[in-house]
DSSP file (Angstrom, degrees, kcal/mol; ACC not computed):
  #  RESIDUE AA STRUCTURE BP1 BP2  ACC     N-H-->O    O-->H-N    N-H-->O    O-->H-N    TCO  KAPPA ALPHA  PHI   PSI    X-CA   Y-CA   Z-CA
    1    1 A X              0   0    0      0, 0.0     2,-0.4     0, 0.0    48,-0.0   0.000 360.0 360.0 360.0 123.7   86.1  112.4   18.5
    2    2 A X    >   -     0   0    0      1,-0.1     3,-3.4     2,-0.0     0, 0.0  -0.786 360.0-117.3 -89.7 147.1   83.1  113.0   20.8
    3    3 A X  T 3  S+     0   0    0     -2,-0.4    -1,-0.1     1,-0.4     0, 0.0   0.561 120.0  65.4-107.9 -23.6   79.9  115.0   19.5
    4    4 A X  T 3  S+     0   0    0     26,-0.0    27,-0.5     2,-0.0     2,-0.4   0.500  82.9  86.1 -49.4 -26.8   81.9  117.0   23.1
    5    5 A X    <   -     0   0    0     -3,-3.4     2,-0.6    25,-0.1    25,-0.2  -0.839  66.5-164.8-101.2 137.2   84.4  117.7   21.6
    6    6 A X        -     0   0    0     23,-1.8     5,-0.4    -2,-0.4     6,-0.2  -0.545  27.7-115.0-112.6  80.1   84.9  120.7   19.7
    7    7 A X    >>  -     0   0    0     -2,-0.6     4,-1.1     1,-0.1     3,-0.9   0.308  29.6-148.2   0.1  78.6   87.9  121.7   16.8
    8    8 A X  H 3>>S+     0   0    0     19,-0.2     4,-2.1     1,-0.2     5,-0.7   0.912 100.6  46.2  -1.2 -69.7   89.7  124.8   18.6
    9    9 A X  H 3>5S+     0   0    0      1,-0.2     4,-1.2     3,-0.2    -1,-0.2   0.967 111.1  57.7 -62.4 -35.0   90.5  126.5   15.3
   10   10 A X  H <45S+     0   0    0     -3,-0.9    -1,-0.2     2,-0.1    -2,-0.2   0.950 127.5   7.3 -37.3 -58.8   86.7  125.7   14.4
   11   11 A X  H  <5S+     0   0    0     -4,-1.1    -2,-0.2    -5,-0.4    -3,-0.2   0.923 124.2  52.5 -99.0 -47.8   85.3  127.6   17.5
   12   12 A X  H ><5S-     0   0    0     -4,-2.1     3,-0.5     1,-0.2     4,-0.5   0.351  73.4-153.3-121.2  29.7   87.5  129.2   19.2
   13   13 A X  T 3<< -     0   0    0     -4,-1.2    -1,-0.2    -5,-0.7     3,-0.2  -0.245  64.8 -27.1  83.8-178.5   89.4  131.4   17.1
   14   14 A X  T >  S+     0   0    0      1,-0.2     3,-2.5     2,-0.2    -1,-0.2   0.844 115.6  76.0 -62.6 -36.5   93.0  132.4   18.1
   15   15 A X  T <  S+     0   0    0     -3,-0.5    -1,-0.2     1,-0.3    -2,-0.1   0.847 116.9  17.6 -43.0 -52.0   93.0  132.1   22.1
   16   16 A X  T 3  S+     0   0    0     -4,-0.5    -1,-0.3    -3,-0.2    -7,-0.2  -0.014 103.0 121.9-121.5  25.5   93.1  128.6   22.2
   17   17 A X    <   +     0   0    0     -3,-2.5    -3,-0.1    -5,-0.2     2,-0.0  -0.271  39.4  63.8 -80.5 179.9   94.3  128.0   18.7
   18   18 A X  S    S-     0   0    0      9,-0.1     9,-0.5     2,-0.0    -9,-0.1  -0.122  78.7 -53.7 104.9 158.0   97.5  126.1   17.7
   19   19 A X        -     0   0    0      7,-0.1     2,-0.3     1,-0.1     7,-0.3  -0.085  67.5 -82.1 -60.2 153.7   99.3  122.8   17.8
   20   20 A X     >  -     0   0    0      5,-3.0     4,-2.3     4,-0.2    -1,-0.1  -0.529  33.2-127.2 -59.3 130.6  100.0  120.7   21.2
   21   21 A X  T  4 S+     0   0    0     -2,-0.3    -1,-0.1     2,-0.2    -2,-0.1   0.722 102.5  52.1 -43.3 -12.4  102.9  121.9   23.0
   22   22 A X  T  4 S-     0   0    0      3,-0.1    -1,-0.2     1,-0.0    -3,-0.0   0.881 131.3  -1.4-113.8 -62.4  104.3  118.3   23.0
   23   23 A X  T  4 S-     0   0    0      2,-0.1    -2,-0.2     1,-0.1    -4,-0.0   0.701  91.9-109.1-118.4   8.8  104.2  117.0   19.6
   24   24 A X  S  < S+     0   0    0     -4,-2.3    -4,-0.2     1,-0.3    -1,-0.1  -0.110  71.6 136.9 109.3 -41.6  102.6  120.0   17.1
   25   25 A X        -     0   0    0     -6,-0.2    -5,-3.0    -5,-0.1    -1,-0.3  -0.017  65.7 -93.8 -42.1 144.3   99.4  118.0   16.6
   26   26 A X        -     0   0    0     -7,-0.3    23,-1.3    22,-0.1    24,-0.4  -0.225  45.5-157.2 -46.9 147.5   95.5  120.0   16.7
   27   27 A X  E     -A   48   0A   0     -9,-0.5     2,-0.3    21,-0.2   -19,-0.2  -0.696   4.7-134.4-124.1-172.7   94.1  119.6   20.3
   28   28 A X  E     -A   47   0A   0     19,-0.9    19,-2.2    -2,-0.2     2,-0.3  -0.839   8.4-146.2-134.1 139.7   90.6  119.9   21.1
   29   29 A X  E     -A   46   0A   0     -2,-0.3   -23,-1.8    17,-0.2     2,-0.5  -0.980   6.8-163.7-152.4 152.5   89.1  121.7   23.9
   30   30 A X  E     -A   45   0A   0     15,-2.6    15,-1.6    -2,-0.3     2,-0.4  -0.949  11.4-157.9-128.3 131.5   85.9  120.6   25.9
   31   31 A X  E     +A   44   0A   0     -2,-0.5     2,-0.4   -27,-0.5    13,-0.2  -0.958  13.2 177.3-111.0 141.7   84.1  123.3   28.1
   32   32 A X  E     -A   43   0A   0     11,-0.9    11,-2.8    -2,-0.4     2,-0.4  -0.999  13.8-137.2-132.8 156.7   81.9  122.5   30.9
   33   33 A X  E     -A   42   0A   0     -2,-0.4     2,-0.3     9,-0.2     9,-0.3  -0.973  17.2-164.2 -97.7 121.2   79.7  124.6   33.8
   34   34 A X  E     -A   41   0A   0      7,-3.0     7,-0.5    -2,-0.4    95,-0.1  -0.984  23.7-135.9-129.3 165.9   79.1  124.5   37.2
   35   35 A X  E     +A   40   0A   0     -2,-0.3     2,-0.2     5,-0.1     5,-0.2  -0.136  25.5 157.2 -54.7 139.9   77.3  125.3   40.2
   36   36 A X  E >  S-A   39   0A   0      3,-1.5     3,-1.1     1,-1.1     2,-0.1  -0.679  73.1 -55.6-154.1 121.7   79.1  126.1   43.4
   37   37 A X  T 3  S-     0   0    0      1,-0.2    -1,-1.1    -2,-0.2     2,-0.4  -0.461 116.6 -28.0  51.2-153.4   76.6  128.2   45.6
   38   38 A X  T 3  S+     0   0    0     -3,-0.2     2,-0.3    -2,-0.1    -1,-0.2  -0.005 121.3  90.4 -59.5   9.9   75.8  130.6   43.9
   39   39 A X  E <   -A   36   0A   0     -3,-1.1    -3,-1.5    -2,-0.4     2,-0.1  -0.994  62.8-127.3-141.2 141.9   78.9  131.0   41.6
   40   40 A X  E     -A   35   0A   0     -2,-0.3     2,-0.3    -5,-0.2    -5,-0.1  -0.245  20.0-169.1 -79.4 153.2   79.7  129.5   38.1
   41   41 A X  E     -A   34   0A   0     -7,-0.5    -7,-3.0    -2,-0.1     2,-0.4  -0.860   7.4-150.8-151.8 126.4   82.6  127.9   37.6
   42   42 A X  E     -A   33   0A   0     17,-1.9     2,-0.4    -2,-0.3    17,-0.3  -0.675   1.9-152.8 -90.7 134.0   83.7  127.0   34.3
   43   43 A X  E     -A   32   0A   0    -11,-2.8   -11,-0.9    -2,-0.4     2,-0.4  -0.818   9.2-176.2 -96.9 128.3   85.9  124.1   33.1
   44   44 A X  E     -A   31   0A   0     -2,-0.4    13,-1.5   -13,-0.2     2,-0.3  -0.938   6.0-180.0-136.0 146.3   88.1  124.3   29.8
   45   45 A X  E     -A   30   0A   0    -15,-1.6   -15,-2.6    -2,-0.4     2,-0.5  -0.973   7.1-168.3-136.5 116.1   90.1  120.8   28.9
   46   46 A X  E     -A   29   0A   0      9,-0.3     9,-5.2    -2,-0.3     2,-0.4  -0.992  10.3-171.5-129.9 136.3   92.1  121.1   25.9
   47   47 A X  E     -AB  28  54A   0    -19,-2.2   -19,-0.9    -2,-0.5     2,-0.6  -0.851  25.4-121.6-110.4 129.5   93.5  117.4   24.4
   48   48 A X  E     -A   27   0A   0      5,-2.8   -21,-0.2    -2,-0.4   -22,-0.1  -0.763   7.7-145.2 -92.1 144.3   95.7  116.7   21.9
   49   49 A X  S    S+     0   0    0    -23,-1.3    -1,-0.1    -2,-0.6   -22,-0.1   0.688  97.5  39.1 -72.7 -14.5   94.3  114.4   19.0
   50   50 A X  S    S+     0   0    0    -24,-0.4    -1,-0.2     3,-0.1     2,-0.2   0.881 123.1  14.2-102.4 -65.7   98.0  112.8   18.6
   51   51 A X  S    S-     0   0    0      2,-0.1    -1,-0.0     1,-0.0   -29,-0.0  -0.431  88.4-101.1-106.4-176.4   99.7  112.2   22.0
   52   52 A X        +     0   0    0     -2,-0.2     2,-0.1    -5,-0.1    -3,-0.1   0.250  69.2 137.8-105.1   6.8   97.9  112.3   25.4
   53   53 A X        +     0   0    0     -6,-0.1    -5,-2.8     2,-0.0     2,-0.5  -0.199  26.9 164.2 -35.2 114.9   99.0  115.8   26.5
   54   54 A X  B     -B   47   0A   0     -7,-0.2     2,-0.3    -2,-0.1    -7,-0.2  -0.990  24.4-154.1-144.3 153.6   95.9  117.5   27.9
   55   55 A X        -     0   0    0     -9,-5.2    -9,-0.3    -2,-0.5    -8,-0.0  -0.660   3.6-157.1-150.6 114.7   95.4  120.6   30.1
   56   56 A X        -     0   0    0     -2,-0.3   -11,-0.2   -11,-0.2   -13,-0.1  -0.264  12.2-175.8 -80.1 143.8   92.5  121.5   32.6
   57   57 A X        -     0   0    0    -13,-1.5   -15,-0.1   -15,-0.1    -1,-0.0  -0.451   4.5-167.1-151.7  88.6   91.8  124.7   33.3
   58   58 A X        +     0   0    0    -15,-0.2     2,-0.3   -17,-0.0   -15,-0.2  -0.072  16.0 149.3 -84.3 177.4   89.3  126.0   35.8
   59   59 A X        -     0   0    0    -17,-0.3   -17,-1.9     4,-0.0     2,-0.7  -0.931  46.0-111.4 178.6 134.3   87.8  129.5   36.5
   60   60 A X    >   -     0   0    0     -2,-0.3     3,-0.9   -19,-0.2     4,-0.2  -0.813  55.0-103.1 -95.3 132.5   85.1  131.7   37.6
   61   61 A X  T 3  S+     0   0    0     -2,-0.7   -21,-0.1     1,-0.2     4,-0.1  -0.060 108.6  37.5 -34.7 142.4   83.7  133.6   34.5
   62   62 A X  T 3  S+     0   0    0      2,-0.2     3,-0.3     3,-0.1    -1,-0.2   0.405  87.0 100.4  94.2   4.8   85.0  137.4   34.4
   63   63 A X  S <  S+     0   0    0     -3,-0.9     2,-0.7     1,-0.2    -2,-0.1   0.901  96.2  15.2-101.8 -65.5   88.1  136.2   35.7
   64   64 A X  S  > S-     0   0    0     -4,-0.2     4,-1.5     1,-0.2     5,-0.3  -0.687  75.2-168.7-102.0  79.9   89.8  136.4   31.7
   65   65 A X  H  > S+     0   0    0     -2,-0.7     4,-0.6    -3,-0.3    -1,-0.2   0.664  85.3  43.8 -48.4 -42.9   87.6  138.5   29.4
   66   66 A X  H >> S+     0   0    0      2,-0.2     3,-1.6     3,-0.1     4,-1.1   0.955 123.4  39.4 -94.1 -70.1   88.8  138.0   26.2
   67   67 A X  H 3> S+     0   0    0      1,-0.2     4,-2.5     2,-0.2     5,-0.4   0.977 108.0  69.7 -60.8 -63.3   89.1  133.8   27.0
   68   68 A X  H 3X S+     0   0    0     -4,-1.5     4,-0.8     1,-0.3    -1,-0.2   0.651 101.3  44.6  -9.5 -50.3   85.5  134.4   29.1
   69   69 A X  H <X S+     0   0    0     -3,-1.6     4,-2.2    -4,-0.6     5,-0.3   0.975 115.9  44.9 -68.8 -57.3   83.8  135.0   25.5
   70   70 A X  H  < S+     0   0    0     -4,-1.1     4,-0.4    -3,-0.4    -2,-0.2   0.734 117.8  42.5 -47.2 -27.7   85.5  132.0   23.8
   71   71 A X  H  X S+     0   0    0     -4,-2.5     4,-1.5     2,-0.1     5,-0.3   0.940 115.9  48.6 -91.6 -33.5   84.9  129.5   26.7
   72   72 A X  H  X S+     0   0    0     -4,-0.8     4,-6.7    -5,-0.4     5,-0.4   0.931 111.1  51.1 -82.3 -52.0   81.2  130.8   27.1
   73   73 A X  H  X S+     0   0    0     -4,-2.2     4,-1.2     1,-0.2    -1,-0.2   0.817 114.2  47.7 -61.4 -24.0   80.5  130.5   22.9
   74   74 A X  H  4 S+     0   0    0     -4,-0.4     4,-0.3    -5,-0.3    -1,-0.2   0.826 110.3  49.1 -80.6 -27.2   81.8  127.0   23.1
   75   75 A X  H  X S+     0   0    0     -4,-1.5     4,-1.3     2,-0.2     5,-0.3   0.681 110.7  47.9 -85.2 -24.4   79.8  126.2   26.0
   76   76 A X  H  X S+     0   0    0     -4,-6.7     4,-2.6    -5,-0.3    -1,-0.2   0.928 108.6  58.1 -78.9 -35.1   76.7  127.6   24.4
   77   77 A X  H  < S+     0   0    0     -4,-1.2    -2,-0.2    -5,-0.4    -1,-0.1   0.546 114.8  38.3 -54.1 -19.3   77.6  125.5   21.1
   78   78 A X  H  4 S+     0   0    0     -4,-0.3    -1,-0.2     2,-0.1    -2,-0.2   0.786 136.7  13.4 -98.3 -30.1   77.5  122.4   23.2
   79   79 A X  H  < S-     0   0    0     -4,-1.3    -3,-0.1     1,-0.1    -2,-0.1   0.522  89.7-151.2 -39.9 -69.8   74.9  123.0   25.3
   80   80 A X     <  -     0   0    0     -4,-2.6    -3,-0.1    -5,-0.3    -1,-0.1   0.242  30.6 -44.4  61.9 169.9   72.8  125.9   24.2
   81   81 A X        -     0   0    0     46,-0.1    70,-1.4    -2,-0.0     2,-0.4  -0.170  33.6-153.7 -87.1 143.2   70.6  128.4   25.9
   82   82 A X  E     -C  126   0B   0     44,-3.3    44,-1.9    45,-0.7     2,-0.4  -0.988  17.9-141.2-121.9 142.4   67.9  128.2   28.6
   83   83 A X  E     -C  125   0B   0     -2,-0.4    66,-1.8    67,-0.3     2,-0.4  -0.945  12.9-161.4 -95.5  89.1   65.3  130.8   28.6
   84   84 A X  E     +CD 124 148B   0     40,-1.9    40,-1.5    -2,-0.4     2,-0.3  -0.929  16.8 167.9-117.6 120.9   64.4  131.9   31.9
   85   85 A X  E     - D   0 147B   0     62,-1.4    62,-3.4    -2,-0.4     2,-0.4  -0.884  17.0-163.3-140.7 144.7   60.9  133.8   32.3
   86   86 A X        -     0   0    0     33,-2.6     2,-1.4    -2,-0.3    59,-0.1  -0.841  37.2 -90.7-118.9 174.1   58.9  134.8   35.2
   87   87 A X     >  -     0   0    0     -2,-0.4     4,-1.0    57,-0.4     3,-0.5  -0.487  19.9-151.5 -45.9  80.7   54.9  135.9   35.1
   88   88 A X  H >> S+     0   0    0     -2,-1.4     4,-1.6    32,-0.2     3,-1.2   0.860  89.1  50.6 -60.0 -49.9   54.4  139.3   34.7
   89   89 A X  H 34 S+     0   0    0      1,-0.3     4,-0.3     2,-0.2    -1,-0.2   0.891 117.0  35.7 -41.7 -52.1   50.9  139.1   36.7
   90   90 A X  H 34 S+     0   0    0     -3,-0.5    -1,-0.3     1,-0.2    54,-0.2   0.770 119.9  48.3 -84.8  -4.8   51.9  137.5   39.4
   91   91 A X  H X< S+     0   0    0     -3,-1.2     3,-5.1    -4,-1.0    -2,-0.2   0.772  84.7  96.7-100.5 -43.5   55.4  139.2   39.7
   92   92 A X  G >< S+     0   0    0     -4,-1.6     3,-0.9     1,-0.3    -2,-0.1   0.640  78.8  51.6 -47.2 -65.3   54.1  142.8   39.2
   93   93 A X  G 3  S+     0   0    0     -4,-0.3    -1,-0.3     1,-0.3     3,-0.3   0.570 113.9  49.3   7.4 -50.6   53.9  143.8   42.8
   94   94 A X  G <> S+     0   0    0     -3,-5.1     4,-0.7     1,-0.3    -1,-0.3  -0.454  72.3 106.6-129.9  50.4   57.2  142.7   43.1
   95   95 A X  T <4 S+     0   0    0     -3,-0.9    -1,-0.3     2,-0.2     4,-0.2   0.518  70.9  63.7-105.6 -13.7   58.8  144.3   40.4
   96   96 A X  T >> S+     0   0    0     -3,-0.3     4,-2.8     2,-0.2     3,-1.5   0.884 106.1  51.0 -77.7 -60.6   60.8  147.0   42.5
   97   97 A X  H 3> S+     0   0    0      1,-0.2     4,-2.9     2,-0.2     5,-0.3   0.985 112.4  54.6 -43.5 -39.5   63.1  143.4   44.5
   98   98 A X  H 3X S+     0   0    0     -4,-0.7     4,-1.4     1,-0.3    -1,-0.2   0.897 114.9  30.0 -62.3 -32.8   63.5  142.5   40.7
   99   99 A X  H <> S+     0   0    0     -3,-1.5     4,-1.8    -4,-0.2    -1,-0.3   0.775 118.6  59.8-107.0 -12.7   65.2  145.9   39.5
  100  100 A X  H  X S+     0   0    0     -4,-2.8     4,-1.4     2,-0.2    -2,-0.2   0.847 110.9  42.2 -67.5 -24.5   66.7  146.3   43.0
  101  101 A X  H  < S+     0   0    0     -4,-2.9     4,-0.4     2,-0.2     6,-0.2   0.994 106.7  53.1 -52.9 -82.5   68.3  143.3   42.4
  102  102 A X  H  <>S+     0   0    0     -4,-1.4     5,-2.3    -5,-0.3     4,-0.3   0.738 107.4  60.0 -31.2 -46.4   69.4  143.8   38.8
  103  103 A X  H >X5S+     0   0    0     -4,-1.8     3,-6.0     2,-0.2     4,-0.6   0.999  99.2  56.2 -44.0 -69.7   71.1  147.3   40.4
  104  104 A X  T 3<5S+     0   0    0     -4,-1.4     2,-0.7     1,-0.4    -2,-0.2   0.583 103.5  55.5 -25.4 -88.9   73.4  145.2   42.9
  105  105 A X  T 345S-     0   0    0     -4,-0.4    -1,-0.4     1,-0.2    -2,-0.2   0.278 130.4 -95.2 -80.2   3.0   74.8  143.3   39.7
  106  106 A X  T <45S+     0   0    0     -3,-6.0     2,-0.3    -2,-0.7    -1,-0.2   0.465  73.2 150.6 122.9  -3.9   75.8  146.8   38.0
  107  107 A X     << -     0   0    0     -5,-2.3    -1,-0.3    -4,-0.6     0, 0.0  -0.587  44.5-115.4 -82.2 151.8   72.8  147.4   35.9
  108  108 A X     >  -     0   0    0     -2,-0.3     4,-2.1     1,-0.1     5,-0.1   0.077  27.6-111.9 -33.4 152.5   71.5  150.9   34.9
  109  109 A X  H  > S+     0   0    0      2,-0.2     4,-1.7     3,-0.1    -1,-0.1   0.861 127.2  39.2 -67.0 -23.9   68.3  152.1   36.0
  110  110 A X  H  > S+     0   0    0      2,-0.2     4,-2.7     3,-0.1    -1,-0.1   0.966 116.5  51.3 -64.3 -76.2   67.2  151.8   32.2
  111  111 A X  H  > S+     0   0    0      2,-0.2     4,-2.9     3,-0.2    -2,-0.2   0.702 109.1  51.6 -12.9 -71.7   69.2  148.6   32.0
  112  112 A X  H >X S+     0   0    0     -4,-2.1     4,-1.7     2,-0.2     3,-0.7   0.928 114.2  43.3 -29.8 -98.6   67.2  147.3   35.2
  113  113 A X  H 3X S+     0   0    0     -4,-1.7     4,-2.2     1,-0.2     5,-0.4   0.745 112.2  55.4 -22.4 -56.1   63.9  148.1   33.6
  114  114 A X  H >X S+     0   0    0     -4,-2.7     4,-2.1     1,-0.2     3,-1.4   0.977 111.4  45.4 -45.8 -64.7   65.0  146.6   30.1
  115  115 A X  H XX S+     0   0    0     -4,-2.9     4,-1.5    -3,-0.7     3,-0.9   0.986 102.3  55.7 -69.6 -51.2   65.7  143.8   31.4
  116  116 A X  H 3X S+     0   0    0     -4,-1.7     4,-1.5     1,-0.2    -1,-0.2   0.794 109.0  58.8 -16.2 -40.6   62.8  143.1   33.6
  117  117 A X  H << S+     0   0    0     -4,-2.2    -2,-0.2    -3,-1.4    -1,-0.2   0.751 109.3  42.0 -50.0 -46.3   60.8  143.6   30.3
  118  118 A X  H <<>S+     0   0    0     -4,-2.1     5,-0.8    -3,-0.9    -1,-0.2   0.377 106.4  56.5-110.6   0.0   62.4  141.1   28.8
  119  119 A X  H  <5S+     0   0    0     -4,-1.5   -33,-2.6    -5,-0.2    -2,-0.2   0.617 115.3  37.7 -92.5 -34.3   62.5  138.7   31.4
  120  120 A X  T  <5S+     0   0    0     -4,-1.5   -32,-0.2   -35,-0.2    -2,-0.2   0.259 124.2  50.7-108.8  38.6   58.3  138.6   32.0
  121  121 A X  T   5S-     0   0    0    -33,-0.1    -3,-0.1   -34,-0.1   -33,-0.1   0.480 136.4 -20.1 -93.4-101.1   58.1  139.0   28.1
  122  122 A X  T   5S-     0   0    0      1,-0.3     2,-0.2    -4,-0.1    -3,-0.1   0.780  96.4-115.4 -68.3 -46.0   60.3  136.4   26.2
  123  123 A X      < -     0   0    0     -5,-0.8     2,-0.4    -6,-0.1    -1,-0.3  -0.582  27.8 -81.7 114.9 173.0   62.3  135.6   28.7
  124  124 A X  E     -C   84   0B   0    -40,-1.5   -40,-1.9    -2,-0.2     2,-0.3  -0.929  40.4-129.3-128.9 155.8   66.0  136.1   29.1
  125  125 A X  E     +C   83   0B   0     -2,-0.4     2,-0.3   -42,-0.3   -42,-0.3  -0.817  37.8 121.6-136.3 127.0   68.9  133.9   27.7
  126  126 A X  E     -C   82   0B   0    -44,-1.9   -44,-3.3     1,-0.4    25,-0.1  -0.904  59.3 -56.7-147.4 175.4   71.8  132.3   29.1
  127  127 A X        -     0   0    0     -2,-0.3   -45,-0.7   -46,-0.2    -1,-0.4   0.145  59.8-107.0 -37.6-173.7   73.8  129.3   29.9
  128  128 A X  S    S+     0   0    0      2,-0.1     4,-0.2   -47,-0.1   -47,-0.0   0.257 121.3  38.8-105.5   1.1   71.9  126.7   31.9
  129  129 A X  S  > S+     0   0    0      2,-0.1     4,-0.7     3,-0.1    -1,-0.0   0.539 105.2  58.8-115.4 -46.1   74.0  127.8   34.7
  130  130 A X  H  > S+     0   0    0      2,-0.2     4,-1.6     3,-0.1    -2,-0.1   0.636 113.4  43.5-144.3 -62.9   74.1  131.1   34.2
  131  131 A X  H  > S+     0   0    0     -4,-0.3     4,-2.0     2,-0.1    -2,-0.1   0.843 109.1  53.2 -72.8 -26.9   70.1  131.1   34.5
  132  132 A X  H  > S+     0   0    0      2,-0.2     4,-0.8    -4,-0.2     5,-0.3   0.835 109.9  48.1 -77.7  -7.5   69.8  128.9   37.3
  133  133 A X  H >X S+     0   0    0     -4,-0.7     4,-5.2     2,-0.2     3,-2.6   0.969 121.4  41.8 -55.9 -55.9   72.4  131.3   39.4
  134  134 A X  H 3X S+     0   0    0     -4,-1.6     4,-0.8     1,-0.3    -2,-0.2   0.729 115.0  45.2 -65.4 -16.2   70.0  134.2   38.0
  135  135 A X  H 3< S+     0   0    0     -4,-2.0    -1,-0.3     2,-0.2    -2,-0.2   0.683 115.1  53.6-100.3 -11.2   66.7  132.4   38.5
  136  136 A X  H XX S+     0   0    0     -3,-2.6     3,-1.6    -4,-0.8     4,-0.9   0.836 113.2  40.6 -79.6 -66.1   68.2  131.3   42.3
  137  137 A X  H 3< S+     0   0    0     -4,-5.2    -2,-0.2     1,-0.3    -3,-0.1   0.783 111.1  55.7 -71.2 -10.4   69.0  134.9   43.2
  138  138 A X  T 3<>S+     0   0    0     -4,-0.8     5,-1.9    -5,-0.3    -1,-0.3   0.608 104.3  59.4 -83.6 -15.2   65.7  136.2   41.7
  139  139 A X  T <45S+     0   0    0     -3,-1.6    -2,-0.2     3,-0.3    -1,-0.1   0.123 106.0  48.0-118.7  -6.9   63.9  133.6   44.0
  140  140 A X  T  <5S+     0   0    0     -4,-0.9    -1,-0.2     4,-0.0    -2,-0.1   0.534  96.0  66.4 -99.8 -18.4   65.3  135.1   46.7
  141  141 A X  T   5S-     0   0    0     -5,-0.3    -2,-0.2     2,-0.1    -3,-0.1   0.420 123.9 -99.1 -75.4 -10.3   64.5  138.4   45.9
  142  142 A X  T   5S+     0   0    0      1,-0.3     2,-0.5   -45,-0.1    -3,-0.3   0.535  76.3 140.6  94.0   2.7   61.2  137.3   46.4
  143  143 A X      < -     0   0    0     -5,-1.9     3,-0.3   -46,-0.0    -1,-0.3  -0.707  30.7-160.6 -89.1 128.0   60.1  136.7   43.0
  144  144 A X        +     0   0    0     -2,-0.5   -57,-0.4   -54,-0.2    -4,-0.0  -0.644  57.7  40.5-122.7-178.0   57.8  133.6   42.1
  145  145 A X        +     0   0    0     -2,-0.3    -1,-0.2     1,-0.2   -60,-0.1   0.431  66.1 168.5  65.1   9.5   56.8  131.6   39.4
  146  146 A X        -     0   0    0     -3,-0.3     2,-0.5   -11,-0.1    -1,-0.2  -0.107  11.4-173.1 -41.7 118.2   60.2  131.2   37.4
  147  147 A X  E     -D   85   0B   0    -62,-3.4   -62,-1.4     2,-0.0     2,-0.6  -0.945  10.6-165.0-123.3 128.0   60.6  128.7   34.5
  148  148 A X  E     +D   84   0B   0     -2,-0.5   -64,-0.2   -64,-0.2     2,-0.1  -0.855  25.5 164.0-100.0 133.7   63.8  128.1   33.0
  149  149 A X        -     0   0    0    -66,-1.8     2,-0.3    -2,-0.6     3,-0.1  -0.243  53.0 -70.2-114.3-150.5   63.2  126.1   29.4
  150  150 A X        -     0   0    0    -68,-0.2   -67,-0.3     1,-0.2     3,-0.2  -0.674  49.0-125.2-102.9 160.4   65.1  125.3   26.3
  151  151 A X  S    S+     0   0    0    -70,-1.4    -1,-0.2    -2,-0.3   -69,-0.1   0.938 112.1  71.1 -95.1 -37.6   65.4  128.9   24.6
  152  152 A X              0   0    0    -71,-0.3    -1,-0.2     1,-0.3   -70,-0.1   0.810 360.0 360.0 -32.0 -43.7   63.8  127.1   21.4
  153  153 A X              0   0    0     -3,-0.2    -1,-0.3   -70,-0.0    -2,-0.1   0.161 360.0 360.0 -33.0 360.0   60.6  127.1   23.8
């Protein structure tokens, strides 16, 4: 087993628990992310440890909700979080593209602010994926000085 692979029943709980269809054996399931424009697309590969039954399953996040948390929690457990933070000085001017943006995707007007806060504070936490969409579309918005790190940074 590779440091990639992750025990199902370990991580992920019922969704993707259970034997291989083929002979009963534990499978294994591998998440990956990627870009394509501007949209994530998520990978989940689940192997069985016994026979060579495997099954790929691709997806854009939001697609399955319930699997959407389980593939996302695996993918942060292999991965981990990137931290994505912009300047508040140099950003303040432009802090109206930042919460008009943040409206489009569905946020509150509170919600908008909050997060603004917390993006030229701490920073805001994601996938690595999942911040470079956000740090892409903020960079279009007009916003400059974005760093995405390790969220341990």
């Amino acid at each position: 087993m590779s440091d990639d692979d992750v025990y199902m029943e370990l991580v992920c709980g019922d969704d993707f628990n259970g034997p291989c269809a083929r002979c009963g054996a534990p499978v294994l399931l591998h998440v990956a992310e990627s870009l394509e424009g501007d949209r994530i697309t998520w990978t989940a590969t689940t192997r069985c440890v016994s026979c060579p039954y495997t099954v790929a399953s691709q997806d854009q996040p939001a697609f399955f909700d319930r699997v959407d948390v389980i593939v996302r929690q695996t993918l942060i457990a292999r991965v981990g979080l990137t931290r994505l933070r912009a300047d508040p000085e140099v950003n303040r001017t432009l802090r109206l593209r930042a919460l008009a943006l943040f409206r489009q995707q569905g946020a509150t007007v509170v919600g908008a602010a909050d997060t603004y806060t917390e993006l030229t504070g701490e920073g805001l936490t994601g996938s690595p994926a999942e911040m470079a969409v956000l740090a892409a579309r903020l960079t279009a918005a007009g916003l400059l000085g974005l760093r995405c790190v390790g969220a341990s940074a």
